[in-house]
PASEMAR-434941 format. One record per residue (C-alpha): residue in one letter; chain; x, y, z. Coordinates in Angstrom, 3 decimals. Layout:
REM PASEMAR-434941
res	chain	x	y	z
A	A	X	Y	Z
...
END
This chain:
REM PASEMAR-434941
res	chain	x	y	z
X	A	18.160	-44.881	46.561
X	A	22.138	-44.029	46.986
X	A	24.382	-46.084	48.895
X	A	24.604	-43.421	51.369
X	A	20.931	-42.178	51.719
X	A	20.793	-46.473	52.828
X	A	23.610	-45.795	55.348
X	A	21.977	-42.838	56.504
X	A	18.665	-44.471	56.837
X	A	20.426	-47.472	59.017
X	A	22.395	-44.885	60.748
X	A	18.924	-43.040	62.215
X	A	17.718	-46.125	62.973
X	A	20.218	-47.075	65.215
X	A	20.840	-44.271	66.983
X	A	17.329	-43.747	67.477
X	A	17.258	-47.769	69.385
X	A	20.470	-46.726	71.172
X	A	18.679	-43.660	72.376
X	A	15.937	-45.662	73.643
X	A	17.645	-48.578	75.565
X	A	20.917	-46.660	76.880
X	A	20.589	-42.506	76.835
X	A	21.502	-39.669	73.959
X	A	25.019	-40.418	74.680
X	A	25.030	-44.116	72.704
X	A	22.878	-42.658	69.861
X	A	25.900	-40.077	69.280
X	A	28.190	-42.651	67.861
X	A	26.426	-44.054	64.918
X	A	25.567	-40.520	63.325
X	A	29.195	-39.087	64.049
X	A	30.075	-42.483	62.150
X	A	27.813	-41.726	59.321
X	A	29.373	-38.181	58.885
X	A	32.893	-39.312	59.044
X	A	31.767	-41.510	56.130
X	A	30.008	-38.798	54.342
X	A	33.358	-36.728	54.707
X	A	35.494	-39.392	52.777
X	A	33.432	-41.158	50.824
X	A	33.824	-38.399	48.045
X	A	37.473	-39.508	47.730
X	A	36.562	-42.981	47.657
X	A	36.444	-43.349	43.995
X	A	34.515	-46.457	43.413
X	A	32.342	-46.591	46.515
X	A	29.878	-44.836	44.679
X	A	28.155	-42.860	47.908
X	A	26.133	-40.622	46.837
X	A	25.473	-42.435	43.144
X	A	25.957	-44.782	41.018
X	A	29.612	-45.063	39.982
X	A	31.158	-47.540	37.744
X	A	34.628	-48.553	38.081
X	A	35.171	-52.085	36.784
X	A	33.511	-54.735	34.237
X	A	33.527	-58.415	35.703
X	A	36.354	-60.372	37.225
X	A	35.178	-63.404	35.485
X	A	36.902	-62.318	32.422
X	A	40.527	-61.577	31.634
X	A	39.474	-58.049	29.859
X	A	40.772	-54.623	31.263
X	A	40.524	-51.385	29.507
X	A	42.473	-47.882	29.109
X	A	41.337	-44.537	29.563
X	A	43.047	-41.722	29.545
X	A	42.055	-38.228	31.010
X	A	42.116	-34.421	30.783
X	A	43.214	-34.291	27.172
X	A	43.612	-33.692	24.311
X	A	46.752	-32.480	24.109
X	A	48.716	-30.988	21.402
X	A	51.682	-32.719	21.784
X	A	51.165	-36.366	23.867
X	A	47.723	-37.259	22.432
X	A	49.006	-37.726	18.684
X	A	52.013	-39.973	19.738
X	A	49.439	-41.534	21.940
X	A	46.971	-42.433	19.265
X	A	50.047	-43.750	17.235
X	A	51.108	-45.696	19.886
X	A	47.353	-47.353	20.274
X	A	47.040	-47.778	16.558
X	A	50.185	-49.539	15.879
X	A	48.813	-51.954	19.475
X	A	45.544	-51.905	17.752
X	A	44.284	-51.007	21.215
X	A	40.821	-49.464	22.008
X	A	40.537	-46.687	24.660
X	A	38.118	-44.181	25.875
X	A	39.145	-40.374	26.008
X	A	37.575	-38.702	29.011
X	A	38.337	-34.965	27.557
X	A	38.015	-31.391	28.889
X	A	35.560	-29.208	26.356
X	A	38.222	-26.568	27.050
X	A	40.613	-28.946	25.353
X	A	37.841	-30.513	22.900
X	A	37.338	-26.545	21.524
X	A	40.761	-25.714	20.927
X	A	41.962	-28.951	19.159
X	A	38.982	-30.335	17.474
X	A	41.328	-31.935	14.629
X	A	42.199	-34.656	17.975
X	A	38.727	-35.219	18.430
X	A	38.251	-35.911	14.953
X	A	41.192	-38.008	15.024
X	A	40.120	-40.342	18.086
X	A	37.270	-40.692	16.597
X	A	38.566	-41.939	13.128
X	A	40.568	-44.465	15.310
X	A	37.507	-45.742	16.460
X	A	38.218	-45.030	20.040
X	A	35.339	-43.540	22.143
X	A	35.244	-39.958	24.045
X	A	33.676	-38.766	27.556
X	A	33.076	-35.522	29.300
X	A	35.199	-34.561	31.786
X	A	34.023	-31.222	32.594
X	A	34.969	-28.113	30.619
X	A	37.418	-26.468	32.831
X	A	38.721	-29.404	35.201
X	A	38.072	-27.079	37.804
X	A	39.294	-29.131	40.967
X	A	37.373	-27.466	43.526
X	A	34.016	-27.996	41.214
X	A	32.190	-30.084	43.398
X	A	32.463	-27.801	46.243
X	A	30.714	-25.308	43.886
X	A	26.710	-25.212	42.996
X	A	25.242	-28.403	41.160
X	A	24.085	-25.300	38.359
X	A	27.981	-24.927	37.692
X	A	28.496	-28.053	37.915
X	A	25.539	-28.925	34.960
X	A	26.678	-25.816	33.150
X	A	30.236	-27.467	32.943
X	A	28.651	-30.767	31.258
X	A	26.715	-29.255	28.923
X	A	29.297	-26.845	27.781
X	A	31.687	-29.832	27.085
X	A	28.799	-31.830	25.840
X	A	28.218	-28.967	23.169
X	A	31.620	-28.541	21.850
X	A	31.880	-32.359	21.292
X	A	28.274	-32.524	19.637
X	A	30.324	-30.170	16.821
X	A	31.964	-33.857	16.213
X	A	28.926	-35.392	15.656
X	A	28.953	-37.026	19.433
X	A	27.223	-37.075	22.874
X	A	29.182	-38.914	25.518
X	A	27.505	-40.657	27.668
X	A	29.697	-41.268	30.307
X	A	31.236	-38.409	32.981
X	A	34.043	-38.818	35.198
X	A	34.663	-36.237	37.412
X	A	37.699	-34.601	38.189
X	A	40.157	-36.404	40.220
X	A	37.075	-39.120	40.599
X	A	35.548	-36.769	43.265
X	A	32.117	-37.027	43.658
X	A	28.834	-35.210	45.448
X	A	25.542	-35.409	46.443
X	A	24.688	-32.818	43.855
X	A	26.454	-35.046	40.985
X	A	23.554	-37.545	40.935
X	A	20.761	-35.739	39.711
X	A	22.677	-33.779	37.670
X	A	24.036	-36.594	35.900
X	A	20.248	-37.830	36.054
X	A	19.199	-35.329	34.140
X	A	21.424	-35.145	31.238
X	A	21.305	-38.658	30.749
X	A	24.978	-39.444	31.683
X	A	26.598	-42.433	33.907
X	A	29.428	-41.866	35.988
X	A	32.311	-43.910	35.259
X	A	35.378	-44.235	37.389
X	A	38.805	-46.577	37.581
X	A	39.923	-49.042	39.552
X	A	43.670	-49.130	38.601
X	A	46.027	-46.183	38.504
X	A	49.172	-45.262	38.910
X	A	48.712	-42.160	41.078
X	A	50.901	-39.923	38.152
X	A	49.511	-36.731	39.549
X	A	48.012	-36.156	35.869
X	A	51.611	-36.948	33.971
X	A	53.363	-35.017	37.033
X	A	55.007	-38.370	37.740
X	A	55.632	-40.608	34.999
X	A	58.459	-42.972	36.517
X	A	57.248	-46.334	37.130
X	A	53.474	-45.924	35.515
X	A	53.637	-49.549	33.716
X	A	55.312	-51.176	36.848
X	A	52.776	-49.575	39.008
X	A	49.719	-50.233	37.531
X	A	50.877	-54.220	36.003
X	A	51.719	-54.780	40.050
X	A	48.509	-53.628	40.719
X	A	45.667	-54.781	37.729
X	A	43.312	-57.447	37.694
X	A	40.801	-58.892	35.147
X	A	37.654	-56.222	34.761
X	A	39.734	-53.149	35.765
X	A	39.079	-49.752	34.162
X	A	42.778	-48.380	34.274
X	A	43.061	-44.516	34.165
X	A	46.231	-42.282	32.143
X	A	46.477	-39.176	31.386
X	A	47.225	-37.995	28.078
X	A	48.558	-34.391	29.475
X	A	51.770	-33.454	28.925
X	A	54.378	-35.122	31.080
X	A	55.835	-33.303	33.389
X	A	59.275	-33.692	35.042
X	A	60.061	-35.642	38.143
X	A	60.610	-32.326	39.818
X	A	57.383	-30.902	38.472
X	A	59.504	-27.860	36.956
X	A	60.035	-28.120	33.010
X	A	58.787	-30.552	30.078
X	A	60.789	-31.516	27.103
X	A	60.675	-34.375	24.790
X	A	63.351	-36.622	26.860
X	A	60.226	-36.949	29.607
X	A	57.607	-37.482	26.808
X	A	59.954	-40.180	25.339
X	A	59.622	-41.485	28.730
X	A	55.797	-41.602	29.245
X	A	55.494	-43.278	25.828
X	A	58.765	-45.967	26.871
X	A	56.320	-46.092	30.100
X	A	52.971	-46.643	27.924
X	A	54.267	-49.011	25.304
X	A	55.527	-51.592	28.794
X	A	52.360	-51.440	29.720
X	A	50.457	-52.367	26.510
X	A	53.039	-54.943	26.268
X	A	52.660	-56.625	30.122
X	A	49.040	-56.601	30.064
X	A	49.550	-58.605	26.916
X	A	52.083	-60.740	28.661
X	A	49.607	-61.311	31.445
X	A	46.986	-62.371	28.812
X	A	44.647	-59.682	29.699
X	A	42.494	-58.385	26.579
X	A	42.468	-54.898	26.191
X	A	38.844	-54.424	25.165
X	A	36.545	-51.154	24.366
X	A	35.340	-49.295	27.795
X	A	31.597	-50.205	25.969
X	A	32.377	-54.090	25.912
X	A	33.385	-53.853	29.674
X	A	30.977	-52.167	31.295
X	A	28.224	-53.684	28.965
X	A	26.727	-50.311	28.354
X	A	27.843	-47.359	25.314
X	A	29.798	-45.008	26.494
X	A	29.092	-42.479	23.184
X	A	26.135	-41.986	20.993
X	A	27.103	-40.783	17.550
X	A	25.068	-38.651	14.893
X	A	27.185	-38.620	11.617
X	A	28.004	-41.755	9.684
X	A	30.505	-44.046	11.207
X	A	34.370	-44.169	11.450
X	A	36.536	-46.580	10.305
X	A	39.051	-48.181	12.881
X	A	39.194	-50.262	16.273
X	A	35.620	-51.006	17.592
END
């Protein structure tokens, strides 16, 4: 049972002992409160509402790790795979199949790095959850059978933006995926805004955090043109990072190792690199 279908259940209850000892008029509030809940809590990325979302390992130990979304990218996703492998940092690629299908060379080459992958939808359709949950499924599986050309199946889905629905749940159910989250971002409007992303997230992380990134191409400040002054940038912005988190003696550590679950099955042999 969902956190919400709980709510909802505790909700009736009391408006229905509210109707009973004071009028209709009392029983009103509780179930306008449980819809005004309903209506945010798919923005609420790690309330997990309508299902079970994760969006952090344990405080107890000073571990975080990186993820970075909507790729992979032609141009950022190599520098940031260099930029990882000369860290020898671990991170988890939550990819678009769109992407996966037209640069399968990056897949291959996350993979070889030993870093992880996990669906992100095929299209990163931002209004997908207001759509049908047979879209939605037909946007997993799609992504889930470009990457099986890899020799993968994710098992992990994050959903665009971290929106969720009631639909998501048995979808996710049913293709045998768990919905992972963050819990420390920068709000970069997907590389939109790159000024400040170390400062912003190192002000802001704490042991067990899943920290989201986007491996998009950065954009500049005024959303209008990208060159390579503003990708030097997002790297100058990445490599802080990767070095405060090491000042602050937090362990970047596989997504896998945080969450205590794998995040990616894989069919053919395995890749050398960071485990």
């Amino acid at each position: 049972m969902s956190t919400g279908e709980k709510i909802g259940i505790v909700a009736f209850v009391l408006a229905s002992a509210l109707f009973v000892l004071w009028g209709p008029v009392w029983s009103i509030f509780p179930l306008a409160g449980f819809i005004l809940v309903c209506l945010a809590a798919p923005f609420l990325t790690g309330f997990g509402f309508f299902l079970p979302v994760i969006c952090r390992g344990s405080r107890s130990i000073r571990c975080v790790s990186l993820t970075f979304d909507d790729g992979p990218d032609r141009t950022t996703t190599p520098l940031v795979l260099t930029l990882l492998e000369t860290y020898q940092v671990p991170a988890t690629f939550f990819v678009t199949g769109k992407n996966a299908r037209r640069n399968p060379d990056l897949i291959a080459r996350i993979l070889d790095q030993g870093h992880t992958i996990g669906n992100h939808t095929y299209s990163h359709d931002p209004l997908i959850m207001l759509k049908s949950a047979q879209r939605l499924k037909e946007e997993i599986i799609k992504t889930q059978t470009v990457l099986a050309a890899n020799g993968i199946r994710p098992l992990v889905f994050r959903p665009p933006a971290g929106i969720t629905n009631p639909k998501l749940g048995p979808v996710l159910a049913e293709l045998g995926l768990s919905a992972v989250n963050f819990s420390c971002r920068a709000m970069d409007k997907g590389n939109r805004r790159i000024s400040g992303i170390a400062s912003k997230i190192l002000h802001r992380v704490k042991p067990g955090d899943i920290i989201l990134l986007h491996d998009s191409t950065p954009w500049t400040e005024n959303h209008e043109t990208r060159d390579n002054t503003v990708l030097f940038s997002f790297l100058t912005e990445l490599e802080r990072l990767l070095n405060g988190l090491k000042t602050r003696k937090l362990s970047v550590v596989p997504l896998s190792e945080l969450i205590g679950q794998a995040v990616m099955e894989q069919s053919l042999p395995e890749r050398q690199g960071l485990r």
